[in-house]
C-alpha positions in Angstrom: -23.2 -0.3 -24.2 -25.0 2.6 -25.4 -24.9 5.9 -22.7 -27.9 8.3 -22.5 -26.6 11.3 -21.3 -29.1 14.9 -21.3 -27.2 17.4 -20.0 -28.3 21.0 -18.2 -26.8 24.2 -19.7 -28.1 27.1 -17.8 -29.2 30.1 -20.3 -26.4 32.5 -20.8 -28.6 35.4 -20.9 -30.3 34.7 -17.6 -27.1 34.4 -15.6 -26.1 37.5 -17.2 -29.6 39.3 -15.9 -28.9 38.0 -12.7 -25.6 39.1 -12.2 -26.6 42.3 -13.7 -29.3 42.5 -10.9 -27.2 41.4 -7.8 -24.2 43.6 -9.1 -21.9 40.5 -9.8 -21.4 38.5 -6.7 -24.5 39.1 -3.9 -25.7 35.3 -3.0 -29.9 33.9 -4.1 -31.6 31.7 -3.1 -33.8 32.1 -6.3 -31.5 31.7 -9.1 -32.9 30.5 -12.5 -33.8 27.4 -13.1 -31.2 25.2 -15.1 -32.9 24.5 -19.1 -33.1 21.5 -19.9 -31.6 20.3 -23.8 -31.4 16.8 -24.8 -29.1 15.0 -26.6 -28.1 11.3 -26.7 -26.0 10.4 -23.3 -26.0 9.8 -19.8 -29.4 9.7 -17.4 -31.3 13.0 -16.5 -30.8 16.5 -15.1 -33.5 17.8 -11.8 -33.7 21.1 -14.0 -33.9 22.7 -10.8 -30.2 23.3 -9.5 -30.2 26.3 -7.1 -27.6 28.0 -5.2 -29.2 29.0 -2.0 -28.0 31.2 0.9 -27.8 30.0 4.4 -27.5 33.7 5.9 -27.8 36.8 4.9 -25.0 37.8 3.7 -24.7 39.2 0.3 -21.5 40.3 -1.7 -18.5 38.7 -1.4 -14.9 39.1 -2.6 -14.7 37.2 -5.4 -10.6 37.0 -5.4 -7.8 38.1 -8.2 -5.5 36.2 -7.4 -3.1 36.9 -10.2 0.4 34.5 -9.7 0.3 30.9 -10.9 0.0 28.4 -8.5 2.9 26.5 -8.0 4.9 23.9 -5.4 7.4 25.2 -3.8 10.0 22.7 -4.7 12.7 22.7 -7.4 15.2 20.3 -8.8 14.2 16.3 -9.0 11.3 16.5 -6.7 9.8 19.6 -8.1 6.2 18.4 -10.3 3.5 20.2 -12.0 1.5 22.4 -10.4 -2.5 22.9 -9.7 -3.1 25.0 -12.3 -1.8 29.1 -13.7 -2.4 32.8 -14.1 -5.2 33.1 -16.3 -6.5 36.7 -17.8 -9.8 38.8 -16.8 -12.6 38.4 -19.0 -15.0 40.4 -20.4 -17.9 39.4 -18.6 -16.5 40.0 -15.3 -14.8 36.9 -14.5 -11.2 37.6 -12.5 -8.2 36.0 -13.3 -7.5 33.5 -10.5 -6.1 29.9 -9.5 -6.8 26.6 -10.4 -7.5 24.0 -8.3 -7.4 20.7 -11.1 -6.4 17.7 -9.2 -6.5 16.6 -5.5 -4.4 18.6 -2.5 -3.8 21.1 -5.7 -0.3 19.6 -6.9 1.1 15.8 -8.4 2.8 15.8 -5.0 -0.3 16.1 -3.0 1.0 18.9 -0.9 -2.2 20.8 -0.4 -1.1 24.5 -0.4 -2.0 27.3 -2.5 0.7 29.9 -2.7 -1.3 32.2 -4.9 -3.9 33.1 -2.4 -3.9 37.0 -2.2 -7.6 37.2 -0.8 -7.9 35.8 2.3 -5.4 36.6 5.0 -4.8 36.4 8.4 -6.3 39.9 8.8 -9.6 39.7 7.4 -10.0 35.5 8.0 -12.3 36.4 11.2 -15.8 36.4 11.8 -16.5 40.1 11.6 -15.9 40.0 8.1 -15.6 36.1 6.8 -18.5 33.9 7.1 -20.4 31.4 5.0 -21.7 33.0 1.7 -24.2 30.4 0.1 -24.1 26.2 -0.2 -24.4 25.0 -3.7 -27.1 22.7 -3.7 -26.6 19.0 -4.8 -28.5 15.8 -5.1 -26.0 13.8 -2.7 -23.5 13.7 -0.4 -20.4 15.1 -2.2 -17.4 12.9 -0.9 -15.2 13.9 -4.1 -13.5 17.2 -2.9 -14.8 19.9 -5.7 -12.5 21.6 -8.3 -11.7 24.8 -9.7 -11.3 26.2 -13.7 -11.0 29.9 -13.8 -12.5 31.8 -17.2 -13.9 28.7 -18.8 -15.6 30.4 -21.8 -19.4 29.1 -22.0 -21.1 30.3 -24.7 -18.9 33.4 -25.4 -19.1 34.0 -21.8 -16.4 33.5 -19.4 -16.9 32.1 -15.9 -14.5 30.7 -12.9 -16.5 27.3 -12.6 -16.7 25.1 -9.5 -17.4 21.2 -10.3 -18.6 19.3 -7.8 -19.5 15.1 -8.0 -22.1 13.7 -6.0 -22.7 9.9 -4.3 -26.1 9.7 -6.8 -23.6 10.1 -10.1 -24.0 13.6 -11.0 -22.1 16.4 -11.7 -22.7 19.8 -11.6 -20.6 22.9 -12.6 -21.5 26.2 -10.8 -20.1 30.0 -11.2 -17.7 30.0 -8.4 -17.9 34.0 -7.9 -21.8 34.2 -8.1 -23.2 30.8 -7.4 -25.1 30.8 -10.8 -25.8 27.2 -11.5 -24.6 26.1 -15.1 -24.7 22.7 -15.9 -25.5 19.2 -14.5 -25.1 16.2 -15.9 -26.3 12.3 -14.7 -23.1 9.5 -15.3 -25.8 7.2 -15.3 -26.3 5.0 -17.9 -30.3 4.2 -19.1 -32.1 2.0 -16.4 -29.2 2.3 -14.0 -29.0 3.8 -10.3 -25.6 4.1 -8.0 -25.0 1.5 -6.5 -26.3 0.3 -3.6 -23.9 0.6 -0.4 -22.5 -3.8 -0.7 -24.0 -4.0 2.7 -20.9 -1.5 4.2 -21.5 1.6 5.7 -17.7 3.1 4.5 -19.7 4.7 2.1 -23.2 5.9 2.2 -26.4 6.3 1.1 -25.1 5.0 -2.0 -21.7 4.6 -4.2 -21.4 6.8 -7.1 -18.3 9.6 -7.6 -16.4 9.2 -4.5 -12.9 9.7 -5.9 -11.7 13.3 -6.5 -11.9 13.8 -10.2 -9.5 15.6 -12.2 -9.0 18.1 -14.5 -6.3 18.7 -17.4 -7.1 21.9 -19.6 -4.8 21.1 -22.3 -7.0 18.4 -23.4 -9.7 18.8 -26.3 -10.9 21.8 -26.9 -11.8 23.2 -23.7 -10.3 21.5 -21.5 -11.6 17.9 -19.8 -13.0 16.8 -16.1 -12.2 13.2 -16.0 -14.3 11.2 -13.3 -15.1 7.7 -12.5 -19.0 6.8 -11.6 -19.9 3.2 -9.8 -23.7 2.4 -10.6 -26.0 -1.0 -11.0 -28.7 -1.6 -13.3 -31.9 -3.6 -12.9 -30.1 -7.2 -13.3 -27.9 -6.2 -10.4 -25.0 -5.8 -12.5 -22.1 -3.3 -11.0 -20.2 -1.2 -13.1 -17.4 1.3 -13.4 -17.1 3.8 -15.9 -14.4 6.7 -16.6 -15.8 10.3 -18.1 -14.3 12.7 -20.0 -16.4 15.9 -19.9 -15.7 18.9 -21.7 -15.3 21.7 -19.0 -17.6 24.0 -20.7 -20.6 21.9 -21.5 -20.0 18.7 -19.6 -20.5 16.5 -22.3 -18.8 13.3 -23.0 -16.1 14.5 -25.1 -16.0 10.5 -25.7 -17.4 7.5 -25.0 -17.1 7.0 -21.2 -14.9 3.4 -21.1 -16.0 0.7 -18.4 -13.3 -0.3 -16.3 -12.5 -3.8 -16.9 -9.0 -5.3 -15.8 -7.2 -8.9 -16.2 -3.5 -9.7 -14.6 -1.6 -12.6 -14.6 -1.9 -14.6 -10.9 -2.4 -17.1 -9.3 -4.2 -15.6 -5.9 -7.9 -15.3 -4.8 -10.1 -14.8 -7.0 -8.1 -16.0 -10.3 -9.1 -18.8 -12.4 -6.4 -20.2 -14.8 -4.0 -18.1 -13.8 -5.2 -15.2 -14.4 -6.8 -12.5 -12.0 -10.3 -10.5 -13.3 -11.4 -7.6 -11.9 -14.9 -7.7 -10.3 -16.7 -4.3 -10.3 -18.9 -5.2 -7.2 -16.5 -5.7 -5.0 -14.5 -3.0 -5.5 -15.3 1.4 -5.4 -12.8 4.0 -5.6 -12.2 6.4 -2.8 -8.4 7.6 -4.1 -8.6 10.3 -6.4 -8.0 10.3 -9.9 -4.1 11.1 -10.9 -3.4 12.6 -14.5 0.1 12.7 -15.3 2.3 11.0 -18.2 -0.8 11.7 -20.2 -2.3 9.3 -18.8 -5.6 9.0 -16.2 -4.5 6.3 -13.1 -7.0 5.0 -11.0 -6.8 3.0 -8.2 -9.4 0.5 -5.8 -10.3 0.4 -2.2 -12.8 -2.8 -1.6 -16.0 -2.7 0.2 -15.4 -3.5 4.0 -12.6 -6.1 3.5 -15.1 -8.5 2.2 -13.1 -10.9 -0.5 -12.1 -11.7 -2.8 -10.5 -8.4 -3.8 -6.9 -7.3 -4.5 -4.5 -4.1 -5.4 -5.3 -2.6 -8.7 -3.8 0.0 -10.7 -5.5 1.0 -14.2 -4.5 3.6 -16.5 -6.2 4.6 -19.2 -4.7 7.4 -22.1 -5.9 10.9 -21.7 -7.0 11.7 -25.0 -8.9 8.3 -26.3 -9.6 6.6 -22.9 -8.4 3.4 -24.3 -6.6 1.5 -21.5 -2.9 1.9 -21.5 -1.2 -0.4 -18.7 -2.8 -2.4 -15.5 -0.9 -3.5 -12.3 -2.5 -5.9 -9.6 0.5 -6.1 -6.9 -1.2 -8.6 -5.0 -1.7 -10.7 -7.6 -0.7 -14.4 -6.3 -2.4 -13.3 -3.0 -5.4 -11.1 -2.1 -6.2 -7.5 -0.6 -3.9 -4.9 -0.6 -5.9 -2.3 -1.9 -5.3 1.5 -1.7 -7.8 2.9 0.6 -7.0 6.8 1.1 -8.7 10.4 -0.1 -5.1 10.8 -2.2 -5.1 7.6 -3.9 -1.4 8.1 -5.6 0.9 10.7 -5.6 3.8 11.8 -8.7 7.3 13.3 -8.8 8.1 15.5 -12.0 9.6 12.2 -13.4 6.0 10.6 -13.8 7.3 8.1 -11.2 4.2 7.5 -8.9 3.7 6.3 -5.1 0.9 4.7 -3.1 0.8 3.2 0.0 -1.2 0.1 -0.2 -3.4 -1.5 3.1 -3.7 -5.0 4.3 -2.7 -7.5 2.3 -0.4 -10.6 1.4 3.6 -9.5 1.4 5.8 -11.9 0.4 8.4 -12.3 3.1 10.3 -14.4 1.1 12.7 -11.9 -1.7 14.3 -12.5 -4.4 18.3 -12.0 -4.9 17.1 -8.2 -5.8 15.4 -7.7 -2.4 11.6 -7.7 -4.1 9.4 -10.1 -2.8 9.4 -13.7 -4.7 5.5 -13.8 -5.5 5.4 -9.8 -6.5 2.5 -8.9 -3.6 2.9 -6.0 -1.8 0.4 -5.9 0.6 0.7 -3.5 3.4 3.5 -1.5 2.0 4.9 1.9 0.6 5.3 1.5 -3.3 6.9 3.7 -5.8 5.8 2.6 -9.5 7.3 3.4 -12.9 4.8 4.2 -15.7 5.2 4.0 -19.5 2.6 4.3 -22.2 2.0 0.6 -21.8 3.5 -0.9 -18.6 3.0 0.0 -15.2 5.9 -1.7 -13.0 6.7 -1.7 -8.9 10.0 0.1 -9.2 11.1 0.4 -5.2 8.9 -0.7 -1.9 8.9 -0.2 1.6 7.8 -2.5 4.5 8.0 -2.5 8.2 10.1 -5.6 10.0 6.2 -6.6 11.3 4.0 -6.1 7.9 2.8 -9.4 8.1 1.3 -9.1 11.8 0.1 -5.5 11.4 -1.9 -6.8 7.9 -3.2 -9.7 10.2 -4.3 -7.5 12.4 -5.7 -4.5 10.7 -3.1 -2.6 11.8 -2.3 -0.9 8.1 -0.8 1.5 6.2 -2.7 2.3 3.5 -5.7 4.3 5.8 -3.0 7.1 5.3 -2.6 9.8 2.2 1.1 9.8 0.7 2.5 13.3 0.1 5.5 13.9 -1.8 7.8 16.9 0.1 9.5 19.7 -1.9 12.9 19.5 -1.7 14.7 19.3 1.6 18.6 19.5 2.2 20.0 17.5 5.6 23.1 17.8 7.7 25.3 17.0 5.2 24.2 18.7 2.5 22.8 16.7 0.6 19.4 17.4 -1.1 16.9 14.8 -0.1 14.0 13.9 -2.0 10.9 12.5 0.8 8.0 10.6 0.6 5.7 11.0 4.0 3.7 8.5 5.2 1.1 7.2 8.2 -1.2 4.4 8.5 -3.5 3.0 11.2 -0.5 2.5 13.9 0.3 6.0 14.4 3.9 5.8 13.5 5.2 8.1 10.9 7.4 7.3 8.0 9.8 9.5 6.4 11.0 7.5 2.8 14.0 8.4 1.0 12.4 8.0 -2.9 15.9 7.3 -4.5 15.8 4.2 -2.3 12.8 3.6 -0.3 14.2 1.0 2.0 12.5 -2.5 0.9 12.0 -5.0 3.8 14.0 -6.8 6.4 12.3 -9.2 8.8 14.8 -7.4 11.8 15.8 -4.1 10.5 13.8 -0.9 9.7 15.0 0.6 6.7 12.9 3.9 6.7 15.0 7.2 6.0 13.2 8.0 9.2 10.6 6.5 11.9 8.7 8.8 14.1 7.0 6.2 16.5 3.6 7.0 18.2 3.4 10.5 16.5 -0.3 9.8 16.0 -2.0 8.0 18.7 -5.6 7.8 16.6 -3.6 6.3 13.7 -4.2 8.4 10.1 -7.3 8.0 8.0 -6.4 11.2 6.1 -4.3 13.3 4.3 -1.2 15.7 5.6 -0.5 19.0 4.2 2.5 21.3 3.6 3.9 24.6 3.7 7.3 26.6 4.0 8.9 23.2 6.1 6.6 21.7 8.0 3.8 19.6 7.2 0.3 19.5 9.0 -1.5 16.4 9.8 -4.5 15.5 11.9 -4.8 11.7 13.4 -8.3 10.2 14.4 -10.0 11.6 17.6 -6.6 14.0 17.8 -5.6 17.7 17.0 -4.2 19.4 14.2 -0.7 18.9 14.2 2.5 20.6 12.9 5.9 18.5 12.6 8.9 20.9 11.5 11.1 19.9 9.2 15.0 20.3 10.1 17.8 19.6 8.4 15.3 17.0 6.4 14.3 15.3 9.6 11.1 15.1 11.5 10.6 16.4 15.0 9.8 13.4 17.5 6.7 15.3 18.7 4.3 18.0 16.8 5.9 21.9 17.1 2.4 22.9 17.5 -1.1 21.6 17.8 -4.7 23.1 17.9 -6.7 22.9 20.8 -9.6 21.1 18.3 -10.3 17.9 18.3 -11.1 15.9 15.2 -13.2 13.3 15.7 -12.6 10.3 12.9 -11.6 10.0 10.4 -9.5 13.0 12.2 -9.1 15.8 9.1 -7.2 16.6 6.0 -5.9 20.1 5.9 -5.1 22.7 3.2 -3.1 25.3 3.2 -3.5 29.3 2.0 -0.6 31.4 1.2 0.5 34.5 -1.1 3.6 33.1 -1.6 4.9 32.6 2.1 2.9 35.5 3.2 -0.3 35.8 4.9 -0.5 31.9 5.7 -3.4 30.2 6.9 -3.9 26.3 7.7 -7.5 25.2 6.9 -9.1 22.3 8.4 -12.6 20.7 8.8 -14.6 18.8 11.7 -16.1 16.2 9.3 -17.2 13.4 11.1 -20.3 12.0 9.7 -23.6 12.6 11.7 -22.5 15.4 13.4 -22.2 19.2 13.0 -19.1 20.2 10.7 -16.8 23.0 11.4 -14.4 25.0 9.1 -11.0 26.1 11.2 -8.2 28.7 10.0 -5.0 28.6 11.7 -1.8 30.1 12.3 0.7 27.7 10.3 3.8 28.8 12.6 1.5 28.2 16.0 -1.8 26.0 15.5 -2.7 27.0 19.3 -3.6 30.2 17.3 -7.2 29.7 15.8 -8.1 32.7 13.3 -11.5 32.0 12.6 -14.1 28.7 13.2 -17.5 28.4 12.0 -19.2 28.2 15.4 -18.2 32.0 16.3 -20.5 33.9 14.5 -23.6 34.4 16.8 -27.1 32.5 16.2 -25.5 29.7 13.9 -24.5 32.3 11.0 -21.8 29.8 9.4 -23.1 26.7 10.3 -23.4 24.4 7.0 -24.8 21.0 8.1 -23.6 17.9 9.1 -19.9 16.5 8.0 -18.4 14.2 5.5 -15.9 11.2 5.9 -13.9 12.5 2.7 -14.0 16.0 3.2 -10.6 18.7 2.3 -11.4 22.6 2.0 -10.5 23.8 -1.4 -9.4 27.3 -1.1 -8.9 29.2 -4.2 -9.7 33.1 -5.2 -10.9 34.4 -2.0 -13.5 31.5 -1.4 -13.1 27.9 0.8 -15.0 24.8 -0.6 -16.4 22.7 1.7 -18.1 19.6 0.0 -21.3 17.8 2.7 -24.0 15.7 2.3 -26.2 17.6 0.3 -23.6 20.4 -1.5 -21.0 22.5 -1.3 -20.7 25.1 1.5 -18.8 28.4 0.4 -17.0 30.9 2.9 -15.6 34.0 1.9 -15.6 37.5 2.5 -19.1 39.0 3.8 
């Protein structure tokens, strides 16, 4: 298939007037319009891309953070981080953080430790408030991404990209909120598509997976992002981008994502399982590592026949390297969560998959006989051309808890840095929730496997979170931060690498469903903050900054600030703050809102 693309490259000169005008970083609501070139790709840009300013604040603290950003984690465990130290520019952009994949690390952890902005100090509302919401053409469930002095041009700019629910992208100036590019993933005659009559995801399913970024590919760098749409015959279809960072353009031909694996379970024919488009979207963000782009499906309300795909596709060409169903001789199972899978420095990676068929019948090497994994913790080993389930973990009652609902794959897994026990021994931990509120702790040298009257988890906090997880946890300096549906914010302290039986701390919040996914803010281990969002859908959203070592301290929420000041619209089901350089992301359903320094 042939993909129109026309993408929007704001004019250099004109950002460089304005920024000349507003001394560098005071917000607009009257920025130039984006120019409009053509050229022979996907759909149309609105031209009209604005960043606009929901107070009246001007300047802001654009951020130097000057330290690479890194996970705090060494040895085995230890993985790549969100991105490095990159040098001032010229034309005024500051040498800053990355933020290039989901949570900022592999691991998922969700801290920043190069944050030398924002502290504790000034993170109030005398002097931090919302600066300006990047305008968009959708709800922006895909949590937005950082690139610091991306030259475009000749001129270097710290670039915000944000993917929308109508198939766009945009990239803005992060420091300014000079719009400089959008581009349509939309194919000629196509629209998103529509919602498959389930409301999981709405108005419409285009990017809702977190793209990702790896800079050391092509020549400046590549955004890679998967786009559902439809076209007129009702056909549904999948494709995965490769944008250059600086112009947005399809470094190649975007690939549709097609998949077969031998099966025998629903929806196979001869033995062999096919991967439908329509019945599947993908809500776990993208994963680069290995040098390779893994993606992985959620289905559309439970409605069949779908089951549990992994695709990966080769960084450079996008031709696909290696596919895994693990429910193949059964059905569902499919990977649900904002973090979709997680990856130790080894390239091994780890999901946790929802309701689906598990073989309760093993083999003599404790795997199940019929190789589906439905409604359990899996570790996977990659290679350029096979992708293979190398450990599992399942609870005594999998089978009943699938029947029921009752999963785990609602929850986000996080990898922990790592953590040494009473013994001495240096531990390296997978965590884990789903919808019945009991926490897993997994041991990823040997995850546990299944036994129809013994739990084998390293460790089993039951009841931790009554409201069951539909979101991600977070970590910093030992404990890790998680927030259940209709619960509080909650801190868990790590000791001796053990979980508490009850939260250390919690926030007076609540957090309505799907509960939140935190972030954290650190320079280093100093001047810590714990982020956190009220994003229920429909209702008013709220930004919260915490005390990490006491969450019953709040620093700063966006309802403080007299007659509205920070209030930024309604929430999003997806939604986790970015923090990077001074400035909080916050993606809703028409933009990004950005807090910072007033």
């Amino acid at each position: 298939m042939t993909i129109v693309r026309r993408i929007a490259i704001i004019n250099i000169l004109s950002i460089v007037s304005l920024l000349s005008a507003c001394g560098g970083g005071s917000t607009t609501s009257n920025n130039p319009p984006v120019a409009s070139t053509s050229s022979s790709g996907v759909g149309s840009s609105s031209g009209s891309s604005t960043s606009s300013s929901a107070s009246s604040s001007t300047s802001s603290s654009s951020g130097s953070s000057t330290s690479s950003s890194t996970s705090s984690s060494s040895g085995s465990s230890s993985t790549s981080s969100s991105g490095g130290t990159t040098s001032s520019s010229s034309s005024g952009a500051s040498a800053g953080t990355d933020v290039l994949t989901y949570h900022n690390d592999t691991m998922r952890t969700g801290q920043n430790l190069t944050e030398i902005t924002l502290t504790p100090a000034n993170v109030k509302s005398a002097t931090f408030g919302l600066l300006r919401i990047l305008k968009a053409d959708n709800a922006v469930d895909a949590t937005p991404l950082i690139a610091t002095n991306v030259a475009i041009a000749g001129v270097s700019h710290n670039v915000i990209y944000i993917a929308t629910e109508a198939d766009s992208v945009y990239a803005y100036d992060a420091d300014s909120g000079a719009a400089l590019a959008q581009v349509s993933m939309l194919a000629a005659g196509e629209t998103p598509s529509d919602t498959r009559s389930c409301a999981q995801v709405e108005p419409e399913i285009g990017i809702t997976s977190t793209p990702v970024i790896d800079r050391s590919v092509g020549p400046n760098g590549t955004l890679f992002v998967v786009a559902m749409s439809k076209d007129s015959s009702g056909n549904y279809y999948h494709r995965l981008h490769a944008l250059d960072l600086a112009t947005l353009a399809e470094r190649v031909p975007a690939v549709i994502i097609q998949a077969t694996y031998t099966g025998s379970g629903v929806n196979s024919s001869a033995g062999l399982q096919t991967f439908q488009a329509g019945q599947y979207k993908e809500r776990g963000a993208l994963l680069a590592v290995n040098g390779q782009i893994y993606t992985v499906w959620a289905s559309n309300c439970d409605y069949m026949p779908y089951n549990g795909w992994i695709i990966a596709y080769n960084e450079t060409t996008l031709a696909q390297t290696a596919v895994l169903n693990y429910t193949p001789n059964g059905s569902m199972g499919a990977v649900w969560s904002v973090a979709g899978l997680a990856a130790d420095s080894a390239g091994a990676l780890y999901g946790l998959a929802g309701n689906g068929t598990f073989d309760t019948a093993l083999s003599s090497t404790g795997f199940p006989a019929q190789a589906d994994y439905g409604n359990a913790a899996i570790k996977i080993s990659s290679t350029a051309t096979t992708l293979t389930v190398a450990d599992y973990f399942a609870v005594p009652n999998t089978v009943s808890e699938s029947n029921g609902d009752i999963d785990l794959g609602s929850g986000s897994p996080m990898l922990l840095p790592d953590q040494t026990d009473a013994t001495g021994t240096v531990r390296h931990l997978m965590i884990g929730a789903g919808k019945d509120g009991n926490v897993l702790l997994l041991d990823r040298d040997n995850l546990g496997k299944f036994n129809a009257s013994t739990n084998h988890a390293y460790q089993y906090v039951t009841s931790a979170l009554p409201g069951g997880l539909f979101s991600a946890f977070a970590y910093f300096n030992g404990s890790v931060y998680v927030a259940d549906v209709g619960g509080t914010l909650k801190a868990f302290a790590l000791s001796q690498a053990l979980l508490p039986a009850s939260a250390s701390s919690q926030s007076s919040a609540i957090f309505p469903r799907p509960g939140t996914s935190p972030a954290v803010s650190a320079n280093g281990s100093s001047d810590p903050i714990v982020w956190a969002v009220v994003s229920g859908t429909g209702a008013a959203a709220e930004l919260h900054a915490y005390n990490p070592a006491n969450l019953q301290q709040e620093y700063y929420n966006s309802t403080q600030a007299a007659n509205g000041r920070d209030a930024f619209g309604n929430g999003e089901k997806f939604i986790t703050p970015v923090i990077a350089n001074g400035k909080v992301f916050v993606g809703t359903p028409s933009g990004v809102a950005v807090f910072g320094l007033l």
